[in-house]
N, C-alpha and C positions, 0 to 999 in steps of 0.2 A: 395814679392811673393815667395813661396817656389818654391822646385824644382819637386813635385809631380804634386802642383799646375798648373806651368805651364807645364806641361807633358801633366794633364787631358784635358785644354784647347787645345793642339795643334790634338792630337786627339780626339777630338770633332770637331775644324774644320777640321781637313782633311778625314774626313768622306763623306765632300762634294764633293770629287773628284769623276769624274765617275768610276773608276778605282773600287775605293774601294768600291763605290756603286754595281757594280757587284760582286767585292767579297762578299759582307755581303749578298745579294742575295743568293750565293753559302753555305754561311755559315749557312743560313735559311734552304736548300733544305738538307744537312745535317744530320740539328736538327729536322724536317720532318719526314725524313728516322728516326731516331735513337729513338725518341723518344717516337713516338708509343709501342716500345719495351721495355720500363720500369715499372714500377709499385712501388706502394708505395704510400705514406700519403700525402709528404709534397715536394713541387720542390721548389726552391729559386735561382733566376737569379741574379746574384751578377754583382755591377761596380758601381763605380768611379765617373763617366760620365751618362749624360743622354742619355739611352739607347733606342730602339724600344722592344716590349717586343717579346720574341723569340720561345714559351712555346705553341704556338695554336695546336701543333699538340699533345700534351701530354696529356694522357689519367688519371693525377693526377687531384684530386677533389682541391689540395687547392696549389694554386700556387701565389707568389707576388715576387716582385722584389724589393730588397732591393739595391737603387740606389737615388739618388737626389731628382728624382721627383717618386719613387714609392709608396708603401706602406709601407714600412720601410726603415727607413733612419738613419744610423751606418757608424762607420767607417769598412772596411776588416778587419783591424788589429784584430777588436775587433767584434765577430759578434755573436749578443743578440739571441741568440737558442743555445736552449740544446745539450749536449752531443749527438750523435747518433741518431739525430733527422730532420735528413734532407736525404733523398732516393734521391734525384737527385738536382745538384748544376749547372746551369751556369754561366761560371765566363768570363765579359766581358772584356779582358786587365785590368781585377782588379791584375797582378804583375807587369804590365809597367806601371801603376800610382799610388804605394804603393812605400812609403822609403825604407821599410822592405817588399819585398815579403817573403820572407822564413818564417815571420810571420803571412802571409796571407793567405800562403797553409798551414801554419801547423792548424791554425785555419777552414778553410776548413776542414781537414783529420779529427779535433775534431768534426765538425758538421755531417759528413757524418756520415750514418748507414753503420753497417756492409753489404759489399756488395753494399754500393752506389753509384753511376755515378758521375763524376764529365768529363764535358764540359769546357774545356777551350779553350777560343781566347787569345793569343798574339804577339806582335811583333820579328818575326826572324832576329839577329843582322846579321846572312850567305847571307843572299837575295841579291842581284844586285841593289833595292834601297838603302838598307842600306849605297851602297857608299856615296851616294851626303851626308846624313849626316855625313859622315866621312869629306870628304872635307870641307865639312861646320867648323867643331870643330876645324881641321888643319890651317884652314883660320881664324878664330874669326869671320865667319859670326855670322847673329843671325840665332836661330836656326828653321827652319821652318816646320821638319817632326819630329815625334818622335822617340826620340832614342831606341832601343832597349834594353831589362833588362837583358833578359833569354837565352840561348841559348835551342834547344832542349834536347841535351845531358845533360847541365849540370840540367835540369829540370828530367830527367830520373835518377839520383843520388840521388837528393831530394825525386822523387817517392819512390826509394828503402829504403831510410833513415826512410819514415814514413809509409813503409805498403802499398804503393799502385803500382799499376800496369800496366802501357800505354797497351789500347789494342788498338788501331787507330790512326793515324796521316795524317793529311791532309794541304797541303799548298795552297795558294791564292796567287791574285796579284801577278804575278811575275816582270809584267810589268808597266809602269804607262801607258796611256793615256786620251788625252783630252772628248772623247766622241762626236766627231764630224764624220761628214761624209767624210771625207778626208781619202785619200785612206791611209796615213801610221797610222791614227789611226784605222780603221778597217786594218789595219795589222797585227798592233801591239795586240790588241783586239784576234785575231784569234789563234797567236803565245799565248799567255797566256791562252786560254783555251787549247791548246794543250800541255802544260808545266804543266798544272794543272791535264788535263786527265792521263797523265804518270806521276804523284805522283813526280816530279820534284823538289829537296830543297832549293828551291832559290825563293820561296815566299814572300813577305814582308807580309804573315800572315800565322801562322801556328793553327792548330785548334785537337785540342787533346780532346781523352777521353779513364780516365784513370778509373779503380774500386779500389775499397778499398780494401785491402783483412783482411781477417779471419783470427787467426792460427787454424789450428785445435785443438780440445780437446782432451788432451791425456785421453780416457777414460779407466777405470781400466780394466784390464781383469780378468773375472772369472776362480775362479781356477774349472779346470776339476776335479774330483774324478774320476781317475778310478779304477776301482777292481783290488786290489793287486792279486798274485796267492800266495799260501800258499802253501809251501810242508806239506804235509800230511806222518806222520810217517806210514810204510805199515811192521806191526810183521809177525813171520814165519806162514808159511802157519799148518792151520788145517787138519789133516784128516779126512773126516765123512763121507766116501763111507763105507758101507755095507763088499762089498769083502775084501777090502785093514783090517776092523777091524777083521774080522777072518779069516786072514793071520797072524796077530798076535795073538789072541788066538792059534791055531793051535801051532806056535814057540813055546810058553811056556810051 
């Protein structure tokens, strides 16, 4: 089994946790907000994994998800749409289950239209669960949450690299719990929405959306013509006043 493979599988089950059931929750309410605001042809929900589809609130007539069980089914690496032909991408931890993400977002940046949205969900290696799988790898446990690929930063260099531009970031999950009625898991529940309401970096999920950008076109500039001025040669003056000519008759 590869090493993406079993990446895909561990997030898929750890989906089940209540934890992160309330993040994707959050994650929905988001893509709700955001998504109303877009326009365009064509949306395509990208992932790995078998996804819930995330796209109801989007006011695009022709939307599918290209995922296991969607309507199209490719690998990230390689993703079967044209050049500049995609207005809005959700991409579901399609670079924490790619060998190659950096060729997952560059193929992304090819599919986006100029000016297109791109949504992404993945795993923050900074976050406070991230440790337990740090001790995990320390230890040669096996591994039972998925590791993290990306860092945000180092995902904001890759933006820059291909033309695109973070305009929102948002964290989840900071904390895990059970989802019981026990007073430390509504504690802990409480403490993580308020870790989430104050934009907090220590979510084990961080949810980005970034645009494509345009260069502008250097368009020619027209040359102005304006009116030269011309000196005008100005000869001695005439005289042809009446008086002034017989003043001179008179002289002679």
């Amino acid at each position: 089994m590869s090493v993406s493979t079993r990446q895909s599988e561990i997030i898929q089950q750890w989906y089940h946790r209540p934890s992160l059931q309330d993040a994707l929750a959050c994650v929905k309410r988001e893509l709700d907000q955001a998504l109303p605001t877009c326009f365009g042809y064509h949306l395509v929900q990208l992932a790995d994994i078998r996804f819930v589809a995330c796209y109801q609130s989007s006011k695009i007539n022709h939307c599918v998800r290209c995922q296991p069980d969607g309507e199209v089914v490719s690998e990230s690496e390689h993703l079967p749409f044209d050049a500049d032909s995609i207005d809005v991408l959700i991409a579901m931890h399609s670079l924490d289950t790619s060998s190659n993400p950096h060729q997952v977002l560059r193929e992304i940046q090819r599919v986006l239209a100029p000016q297109g949205q791109l949504f992404l969900l993945g795993l923050n290696p900074s976050s406070l669960s991230a440790l337990s799988g740090l001790l995990a790898k320390l230890t040669l446990r096996e591994q039972t949450s998925p590791r993290s690929a990306l860092s945000v930063h180092r995902l904001d260099d890759w933006f820059r690299l291909l033309g695109m531009e973070r305009t929102r970031l948002r964290y989840f999950a900071h904390l895990p719990y059970s989802g019981t009625h026990s007073k430390l898991s509504r504690a802990l529940s409480k403490v993580t929405r308020w870790l989430e309401a104050h934009r907090m970096p220590a979510g084990r999920l961080y949810f980005i959306r970034a645009t494509k950008q345009v260069c502008a076109i250097n368009r020619p500039h027209l040359a102005r013509f304006r009116p030269r001025l011309r000196t005008i040669g100005i000869g001695k003056s005439v005289v042809t006043s009446r008086q002034t000519k017989e003043t001179l008759q008179n002289n002679d």
